[in-house]
N, C-alpha and C positions, 0 to 999 in steps of 0.2 A: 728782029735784027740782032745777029752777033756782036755787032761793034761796040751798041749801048751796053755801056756798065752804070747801074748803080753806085755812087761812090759812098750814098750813105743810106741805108735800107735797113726798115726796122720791120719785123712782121712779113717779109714779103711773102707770095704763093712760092717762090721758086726756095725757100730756107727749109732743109728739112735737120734730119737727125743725124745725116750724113756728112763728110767729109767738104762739104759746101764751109767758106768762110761766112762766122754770120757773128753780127755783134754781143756783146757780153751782156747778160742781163741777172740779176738775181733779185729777190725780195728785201727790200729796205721795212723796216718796221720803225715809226714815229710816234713816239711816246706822249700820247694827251696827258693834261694836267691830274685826270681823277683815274688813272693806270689805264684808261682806252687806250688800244694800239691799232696805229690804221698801217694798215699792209699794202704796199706799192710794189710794182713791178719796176725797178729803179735798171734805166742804160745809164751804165759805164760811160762818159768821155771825156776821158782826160786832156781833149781840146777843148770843154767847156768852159769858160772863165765863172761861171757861178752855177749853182745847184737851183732846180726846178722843177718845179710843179706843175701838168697841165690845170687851168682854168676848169675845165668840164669835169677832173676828179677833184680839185680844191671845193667846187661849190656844194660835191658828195661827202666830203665831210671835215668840210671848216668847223661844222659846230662839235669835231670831238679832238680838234687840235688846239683848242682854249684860244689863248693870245695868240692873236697875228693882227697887224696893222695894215692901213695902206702903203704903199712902197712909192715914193718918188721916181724911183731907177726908171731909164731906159735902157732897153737890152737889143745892140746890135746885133742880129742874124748874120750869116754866114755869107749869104745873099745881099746883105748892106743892107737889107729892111732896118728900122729902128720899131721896134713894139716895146711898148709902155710895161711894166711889170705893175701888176694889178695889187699883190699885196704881199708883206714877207713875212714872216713865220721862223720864229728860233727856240731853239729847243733839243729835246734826248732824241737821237737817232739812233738804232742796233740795226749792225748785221750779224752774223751769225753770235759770236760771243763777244764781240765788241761793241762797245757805246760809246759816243761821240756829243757833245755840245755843238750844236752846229745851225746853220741859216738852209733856207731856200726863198727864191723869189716864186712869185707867180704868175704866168702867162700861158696864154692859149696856146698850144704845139698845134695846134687842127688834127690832135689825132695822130702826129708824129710818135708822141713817147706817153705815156703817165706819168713819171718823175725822171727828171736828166739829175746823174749823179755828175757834176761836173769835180773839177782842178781842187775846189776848196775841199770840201768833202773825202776826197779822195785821198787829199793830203792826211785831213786829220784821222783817217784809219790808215794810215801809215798803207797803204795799197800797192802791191807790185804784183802785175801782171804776166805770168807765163804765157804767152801765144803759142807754144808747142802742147803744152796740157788745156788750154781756153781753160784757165784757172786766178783768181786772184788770190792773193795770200795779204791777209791785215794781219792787226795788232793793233794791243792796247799803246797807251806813248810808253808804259813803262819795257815793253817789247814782250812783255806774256799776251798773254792771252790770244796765241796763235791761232787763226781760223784761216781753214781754205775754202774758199767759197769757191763752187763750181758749176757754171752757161746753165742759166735756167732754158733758155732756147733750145738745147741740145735734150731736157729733159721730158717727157711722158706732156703729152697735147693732152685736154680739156677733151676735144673732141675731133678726129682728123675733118671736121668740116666746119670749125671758128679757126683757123688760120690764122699764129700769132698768140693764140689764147693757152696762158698757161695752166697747169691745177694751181701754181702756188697765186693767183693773182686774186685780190679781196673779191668777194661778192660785186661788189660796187661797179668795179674796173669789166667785170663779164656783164653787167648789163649796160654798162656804156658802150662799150664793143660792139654787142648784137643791136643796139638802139632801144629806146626807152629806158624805165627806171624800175626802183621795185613799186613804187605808186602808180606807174604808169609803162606798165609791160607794152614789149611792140608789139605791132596787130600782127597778128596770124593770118597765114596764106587759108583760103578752102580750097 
């Protein structure tokens, strides 16, 4: 049906390399306590009022983000659901040559995103969005440290047949995608 549009679509079949509108995405790197960095496929939206984590990649690798507590918050969805944020986590964030002091809560996306870059986050790398380049350009606060981050979406697939899956996304994130883990690979077709 032509009428149905998407109004928020992440991954879908129909996003290719083309001139199609498709949301912003690039690699966030979070900086564990003993210099482990876990690599997140981080959407852009600066309608989000807080930064987030899905549930299904926190529990792949909480144990290399040190401290994180449980979270009291409830996080209203867009849809007026209310879902519980499971735990938050504060600490170094980079994107390209920027690093930020920053939060995120934790909840289940069902598979929506792996990390929501939301409003706060966004703020503190100073973020402005060109939609005519699908580019964002940060900064440190002292206003060096210029980076243009540029649609990982828009960049070289993994495989044209995992749909949605980048090269730049951690190991982790590509076996949560296909199903199963690295302990426990998914079954094989005969």
């Amino acid at each position: 049906n032509n009428d149905l549009i998407d109004l928020y679509a992440v991954g879908h079949e129909a996003v290719t390399r083309g001139d199609d509108e498709v949301p912003f995405k690039h690699t966030l790197k979070i900086n564990g306590p003993k210099g482990e960095i876990v690599r997140v496929s981080a959407l852009f939206d600066g309608a989000a009022m807080v930064a987030a984590m899905c549930w299904s990649i926190f529990k792949q690798v909480k144990h290399r983000l040190g401290t994180w507590r449980e979270s009291k918050k409830r996080l209203q969805m867009a849809n007026g659901d209310i879902v519980p944020s499971k735990a938050v986590w504060k600490g170094r964030m980079t994107l390209g040559k920027v690093e930020v002091e920053g939060e995120f809560e934790v909840f289940d996306s069902k598979g929506g995103w792996a990390f929501l870059l939301g409003k706060p986050l966004l703020h503190l790398f100073r973020a402005q969005q060109d939609f005519s380049t699908d580019t964002v350009t940060i900064a440190d606060r002292q206003g060096g440290n210029i980076t243009i981050l540029y649609n990982e979406i828009r960049q070289s697939k993994l495989s044209d047949n995992i749909i949605g899956v980048n090269l730049t996304l951690d190991v982790k994130q590509v076996a949560t995608y296909m199903g199963g883990s690295e302990a426990k690979p998914p079954p094989r077709a005969v």
